[in-house]
LOZA-350878 format. One line per field, with one value per residue (C-alpha): residue number from 1; x negated, y negated, z. Coordinates in steps of 0.5 Angstrom, whole numbers. Last residue first. Example, Ala and Ser with C-alpha at 12.3 -4.5 7.8 and 13.67 -1.06 7.14 Angstrom:
2
pos = 2, 1
xx = -27, -25
yy = 2, 9
zz = 14, 16
END
This chain:
399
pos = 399, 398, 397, 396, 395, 394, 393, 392, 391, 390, 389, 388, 387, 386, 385, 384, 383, 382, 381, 380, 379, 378, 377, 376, 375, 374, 373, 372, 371, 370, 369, 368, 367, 366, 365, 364, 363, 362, 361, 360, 359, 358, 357, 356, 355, 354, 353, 352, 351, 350, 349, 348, 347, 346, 345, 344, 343, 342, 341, 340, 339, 338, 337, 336, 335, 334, 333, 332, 331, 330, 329, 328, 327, 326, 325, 324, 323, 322, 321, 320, 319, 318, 317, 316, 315, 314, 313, 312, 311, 310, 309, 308, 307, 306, 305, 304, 303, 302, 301, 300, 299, 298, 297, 296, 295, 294, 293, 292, 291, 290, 289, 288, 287, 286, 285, 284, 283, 282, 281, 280, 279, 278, 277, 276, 275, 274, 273, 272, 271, 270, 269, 268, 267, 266, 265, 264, 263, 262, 261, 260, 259, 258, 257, 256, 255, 254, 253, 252, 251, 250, 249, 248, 247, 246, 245, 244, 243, 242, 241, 240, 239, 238, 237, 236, 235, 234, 233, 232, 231, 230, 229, 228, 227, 226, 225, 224, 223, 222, 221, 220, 219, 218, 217, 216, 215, 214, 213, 212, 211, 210, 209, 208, 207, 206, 205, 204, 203, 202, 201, 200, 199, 198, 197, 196, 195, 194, 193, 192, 191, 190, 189, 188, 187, 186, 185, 184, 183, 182, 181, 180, 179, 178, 177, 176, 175, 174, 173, 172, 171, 170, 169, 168, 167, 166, 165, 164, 163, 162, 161, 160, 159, 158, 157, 156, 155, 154, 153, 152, 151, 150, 149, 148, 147, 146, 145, 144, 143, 142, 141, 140, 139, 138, 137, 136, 135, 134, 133, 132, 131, 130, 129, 128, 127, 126, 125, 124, 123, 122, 121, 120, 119, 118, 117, 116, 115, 114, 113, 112, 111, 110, 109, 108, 107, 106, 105, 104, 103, 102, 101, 100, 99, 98, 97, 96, 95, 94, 93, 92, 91, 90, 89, 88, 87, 86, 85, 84, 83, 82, 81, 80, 79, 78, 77, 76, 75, 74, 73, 72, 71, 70, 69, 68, 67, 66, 65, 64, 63, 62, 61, 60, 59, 58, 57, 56, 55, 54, 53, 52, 51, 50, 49, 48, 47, 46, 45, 44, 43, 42, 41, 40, 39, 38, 37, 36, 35, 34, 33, 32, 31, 30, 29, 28, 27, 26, 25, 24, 23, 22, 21, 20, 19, 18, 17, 16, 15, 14, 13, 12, 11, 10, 9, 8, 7, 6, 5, 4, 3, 2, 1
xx = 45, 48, 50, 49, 46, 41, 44, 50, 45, 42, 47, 48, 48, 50, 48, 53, 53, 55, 57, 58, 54, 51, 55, 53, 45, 41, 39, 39, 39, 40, 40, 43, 41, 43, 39, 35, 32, 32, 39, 34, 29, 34, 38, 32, 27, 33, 37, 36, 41, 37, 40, 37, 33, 30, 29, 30, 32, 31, 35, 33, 35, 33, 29, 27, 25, 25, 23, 21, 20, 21, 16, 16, 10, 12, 16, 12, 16, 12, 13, 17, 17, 24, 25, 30, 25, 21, 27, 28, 20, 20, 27, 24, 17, 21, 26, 19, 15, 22, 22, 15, 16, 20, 16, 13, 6, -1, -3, 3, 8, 4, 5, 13, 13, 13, 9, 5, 7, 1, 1, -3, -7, -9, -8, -2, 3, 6, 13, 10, 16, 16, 9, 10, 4, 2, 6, 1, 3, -1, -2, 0, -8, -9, -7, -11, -18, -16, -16, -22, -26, -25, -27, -33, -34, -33, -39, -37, -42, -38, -40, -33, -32, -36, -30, -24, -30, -29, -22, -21, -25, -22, -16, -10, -2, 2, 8, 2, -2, -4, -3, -9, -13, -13, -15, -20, -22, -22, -27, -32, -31, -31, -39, -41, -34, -36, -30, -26, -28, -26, -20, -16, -18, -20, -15, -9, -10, -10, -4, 0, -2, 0, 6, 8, 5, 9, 15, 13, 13, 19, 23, 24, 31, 28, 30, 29, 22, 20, 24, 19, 23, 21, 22, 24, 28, 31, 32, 36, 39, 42, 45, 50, 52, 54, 52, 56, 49, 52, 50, 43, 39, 45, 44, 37, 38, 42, 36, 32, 27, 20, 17, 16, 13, 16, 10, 11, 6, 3, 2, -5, -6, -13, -16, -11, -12, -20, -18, -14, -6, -7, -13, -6, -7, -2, 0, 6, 5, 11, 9, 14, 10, 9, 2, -3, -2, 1, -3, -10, -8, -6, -13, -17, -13, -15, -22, -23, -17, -14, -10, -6, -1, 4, 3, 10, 10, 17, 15, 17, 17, 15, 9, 4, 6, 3, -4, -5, -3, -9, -14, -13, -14, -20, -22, -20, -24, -23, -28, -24, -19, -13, -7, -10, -13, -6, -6, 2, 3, 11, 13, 19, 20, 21, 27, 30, 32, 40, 41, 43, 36, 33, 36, 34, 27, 27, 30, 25, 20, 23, 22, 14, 14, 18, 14, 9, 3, 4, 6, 6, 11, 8, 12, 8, 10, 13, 20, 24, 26, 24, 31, 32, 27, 29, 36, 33, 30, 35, 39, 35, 38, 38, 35
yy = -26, -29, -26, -19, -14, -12, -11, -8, -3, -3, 0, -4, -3, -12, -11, -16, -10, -5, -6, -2, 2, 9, 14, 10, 13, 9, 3, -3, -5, -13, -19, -26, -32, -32, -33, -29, -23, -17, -15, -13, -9, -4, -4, -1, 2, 4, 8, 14, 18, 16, 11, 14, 11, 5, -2, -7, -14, -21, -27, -34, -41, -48, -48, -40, -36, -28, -24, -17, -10, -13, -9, -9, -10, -18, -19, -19, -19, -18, -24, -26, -33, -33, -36, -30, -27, -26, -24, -18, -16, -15, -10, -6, -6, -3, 2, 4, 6, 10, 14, 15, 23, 23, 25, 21, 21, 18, 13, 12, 13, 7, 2, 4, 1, -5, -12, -8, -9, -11, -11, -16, -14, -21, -28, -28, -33, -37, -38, -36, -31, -29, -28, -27, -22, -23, -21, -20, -19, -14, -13, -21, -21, -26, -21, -15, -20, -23, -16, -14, -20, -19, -11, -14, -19, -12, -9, -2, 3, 11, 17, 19, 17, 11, 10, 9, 5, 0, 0, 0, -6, -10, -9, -4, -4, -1, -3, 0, 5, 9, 3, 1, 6, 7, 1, 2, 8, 4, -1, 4, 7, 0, 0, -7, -11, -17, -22, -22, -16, -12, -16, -19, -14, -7, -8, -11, -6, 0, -2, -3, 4, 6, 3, 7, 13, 13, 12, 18, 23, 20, 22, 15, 12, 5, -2, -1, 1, -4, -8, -6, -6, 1, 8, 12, 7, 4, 11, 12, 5, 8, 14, 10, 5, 10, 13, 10, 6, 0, -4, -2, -9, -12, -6, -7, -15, -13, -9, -14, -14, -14, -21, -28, -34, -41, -46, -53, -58, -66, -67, -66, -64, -64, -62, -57, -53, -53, -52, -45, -45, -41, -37, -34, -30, -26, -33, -37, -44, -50, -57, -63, -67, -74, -75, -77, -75, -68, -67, -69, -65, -59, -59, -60, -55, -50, -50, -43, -40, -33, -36, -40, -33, -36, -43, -46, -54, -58, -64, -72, -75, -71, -75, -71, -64, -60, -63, -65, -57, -55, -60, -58, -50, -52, -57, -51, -47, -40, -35, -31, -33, -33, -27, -21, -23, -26, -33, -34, -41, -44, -50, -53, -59, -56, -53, -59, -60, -60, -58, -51, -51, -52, -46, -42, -44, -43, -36, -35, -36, -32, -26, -28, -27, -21, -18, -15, -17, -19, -26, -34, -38, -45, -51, -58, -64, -71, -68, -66, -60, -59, -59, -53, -49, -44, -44, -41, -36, -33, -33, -26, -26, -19, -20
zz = 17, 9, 3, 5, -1, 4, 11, 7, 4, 9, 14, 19, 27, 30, 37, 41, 46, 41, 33, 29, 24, 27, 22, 16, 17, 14, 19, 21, 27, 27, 33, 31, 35, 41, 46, 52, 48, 52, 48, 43, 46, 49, 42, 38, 43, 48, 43, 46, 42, 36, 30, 24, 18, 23, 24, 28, 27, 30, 26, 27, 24, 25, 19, 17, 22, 22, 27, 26, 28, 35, 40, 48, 53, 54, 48, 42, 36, 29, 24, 19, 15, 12, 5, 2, -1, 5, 9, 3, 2, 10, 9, 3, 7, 14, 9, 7, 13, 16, 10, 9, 12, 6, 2, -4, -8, -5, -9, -13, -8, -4, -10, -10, -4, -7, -5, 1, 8, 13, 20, 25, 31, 33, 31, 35, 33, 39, 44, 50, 51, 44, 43, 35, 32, 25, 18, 13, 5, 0, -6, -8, -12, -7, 0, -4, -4, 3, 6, 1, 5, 11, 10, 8, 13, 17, 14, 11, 12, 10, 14, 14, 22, 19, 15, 21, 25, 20, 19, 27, 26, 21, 25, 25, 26, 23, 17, 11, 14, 9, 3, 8, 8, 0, 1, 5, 0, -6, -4, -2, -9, -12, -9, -14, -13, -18, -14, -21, -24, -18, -15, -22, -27, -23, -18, -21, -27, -23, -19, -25, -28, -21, -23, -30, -27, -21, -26, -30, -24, -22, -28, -32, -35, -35, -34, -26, -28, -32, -27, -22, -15, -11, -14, -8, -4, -11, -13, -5, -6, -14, -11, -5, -10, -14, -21, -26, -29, -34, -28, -27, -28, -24, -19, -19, -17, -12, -8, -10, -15, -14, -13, -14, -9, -12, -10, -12, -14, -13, -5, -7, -14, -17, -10, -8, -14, -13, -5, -8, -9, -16, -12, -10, -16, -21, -24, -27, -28, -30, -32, -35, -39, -41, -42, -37, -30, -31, -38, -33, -27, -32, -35, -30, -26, -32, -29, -31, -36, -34, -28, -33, -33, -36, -38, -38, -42, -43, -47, -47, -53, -58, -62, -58, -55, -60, -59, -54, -52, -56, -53, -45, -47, -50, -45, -40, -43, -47, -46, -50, -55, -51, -52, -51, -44, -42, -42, -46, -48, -48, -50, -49, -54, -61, -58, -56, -49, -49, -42, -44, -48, -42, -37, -44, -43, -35, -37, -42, -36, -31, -36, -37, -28, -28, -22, -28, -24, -17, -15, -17, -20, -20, -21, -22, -19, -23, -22, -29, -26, -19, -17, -21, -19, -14, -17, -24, -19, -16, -23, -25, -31, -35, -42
END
């Protein structure tokens, strides 16, 4: 097992605290791995093992139609007599009414809670309802660029040869963990993709015209880092001789944000210092998602190293948004407490750097302002503009 030691960071200071922990994002992220690294962090702390109880709700590990009541009396069960217990419910989103059941165990038993899932309805009104105040989300995603090189740390390849993989075969750890061609890495992920979509958003939601469902989203992935609306979208169809509502577009946007497919990043006016809640953009979990659905070329290049470069922000807890300065674009923005960092984005530095650099020296402050790039030639630093290679931008301890 190759640890991700991130993650057993982010939880820590929650263990044993009376809250429950969910884990949540896109199927096979590494969410049932992190468990066993959680068990194994319990171990190390002199749990014993009868007391870390570990149920997995996929479909083919649960009786079906489980209920919750079920779920609640066979947990009772185990952890009766112990002492205090340590539960982790993987995929616990497979149960309906499974909040009741935490909710209960948590305020009843003595119990240390952790949840993972493949649907943000995991943080839904019900969820809200139950335990208000009383859980913790730690999102989940693909790996790293640092965490692939830990995954390929037997690989003699160079560092230079394994980011231009990790550019074209995005972060899976299964993929990471394996020696694939590219053709059948695609396969692997568009196996993924295809399981999210028919289990997690067109059984759950009863989509009846899946094939105009996969046509906007395979607008989407086409369009992932612009901007576009549920208007354009719509009009986009109709030129095809397709009807789409736009509360129906609305709604699929939200079904592929729930099932962790795609994540928005809205507008940010820095001058009026306020989200904009128009014309956002959306980056997709893994870049591999795209080439699975359309195939790779480089033409892309530019549209990855930006969903690459959102996803490493994201990770690091930033929120990141689109920057609007008067009539000029910041790739993104990213803020995260009292910090703030501004980064452009492209595979090469042109000879009219006006875009990437211009923009930039136009902020009035001094926060931390970034080109990142993939041509090694440009880096440097020009009027207080750091120019990065992205591998240096993503394997950075701090910005």
């Amino acid at each position: 097992m190759i640890v991700r030691p991130d993650y057993i960071q982010a939880v820590s200071p929650f263990i044993d605290q009376p809250i429950v922990k969910i884990l949540a994002g896109i199927r096979r992220s590494g969410k049932s791995t992190i468990f066993e690294m959680l068990a194994e962090e319990l171990r190390s702390r002199g749990i014993p093992n009868d007391r870390i109880i570990q149920k997995r709700y996929t479909e083919m590990d649960i009786p079906e139609n489980i209920s919750a009541a079920d779920m609640y009396r066979e947990l009772l069960e185990q952890i009766q007599g112990k002492g205090r217990c340590y539960l982790l419910l993987d995929e616990i989103q497979e149960v309906k009414g499974w909040e009741r059941c935490v909710n209960s165990l948590l305020e009843g038993q003595d119990a240390d809670i952790y949840v993972t899932g493949s649907n943000s309805k995991l943080m839904s009104s019900e969820l809200s309802t139950y335990l208000t105040g009383r859980f913790v989300c730690i999102p989940v995603y693909t790996l790293s660029f640092k965490e692939y090189l830990d995954f390929k740390s037997q690989d003699p390849r160079s560092e230079k040869e394994l980011l231009e993989e990790y550019i074209r075969f995005g972060g899976f750890p299964i993929i990471a963990l394996g020696k694939y061609d590219e053709q059948s890495a695609y396969q692997i992920v568009n196996g993924i993709y295809h399981t999210v979509i028919s289990r997690d958003i067109v059984k759950r939601h009863r989509i009846n015209r899946q094939d105009l469902f996969d046509r906007v989203v395979k607008y989407i992935v086409e369009n992932m880092g612009k901007t576009f609306s549920a208007n354009s979208i719509a009009r986009f169809l109709k030129s095809e001789h397709r009807t789409v509502s736009v509360e129906s577009i609305y709604n699929y946007l939200r079904w592929l944000e729930q099932a962790f497919i795609v994540y928005p990043c809205h507008r940010y006016d820095i001058q009026g210092k306020s989200i904009l809640k128009t014309q956002e953009k959306y980056y997709l979990a893994d870049v591999a998602l795209k080439y699975c659905l359309l195939g790779y070329n480089r033409k892309m290049l530019d549209g990855a190293i930006e969903n690459i470069v959102f996803l490493e922000m994201k990770r690091r807890g930033y929120g990141v948004y689109i920057g609007k300065n008067a009539a000029k674009e910041i790739d993104f923005i990213g803020e995260r407490r009292d910090e703030k960092v501004y980064v452009q984005v492209c595979v090469q530095l042109p000879e009219n750097s006006d875009r990437e650099i211009g923009n930039l020296m136009e902020i009035p402050d001094h926060y931390p302002k970034y080109v990142v790039t993939t041509n090694g030639m440009d880096v440097g630093i020009e009027n207080g503009i750091r120019i990065v290679h992205l591998s240096d931008f993503l394997l950075s301890e701090r910005w």
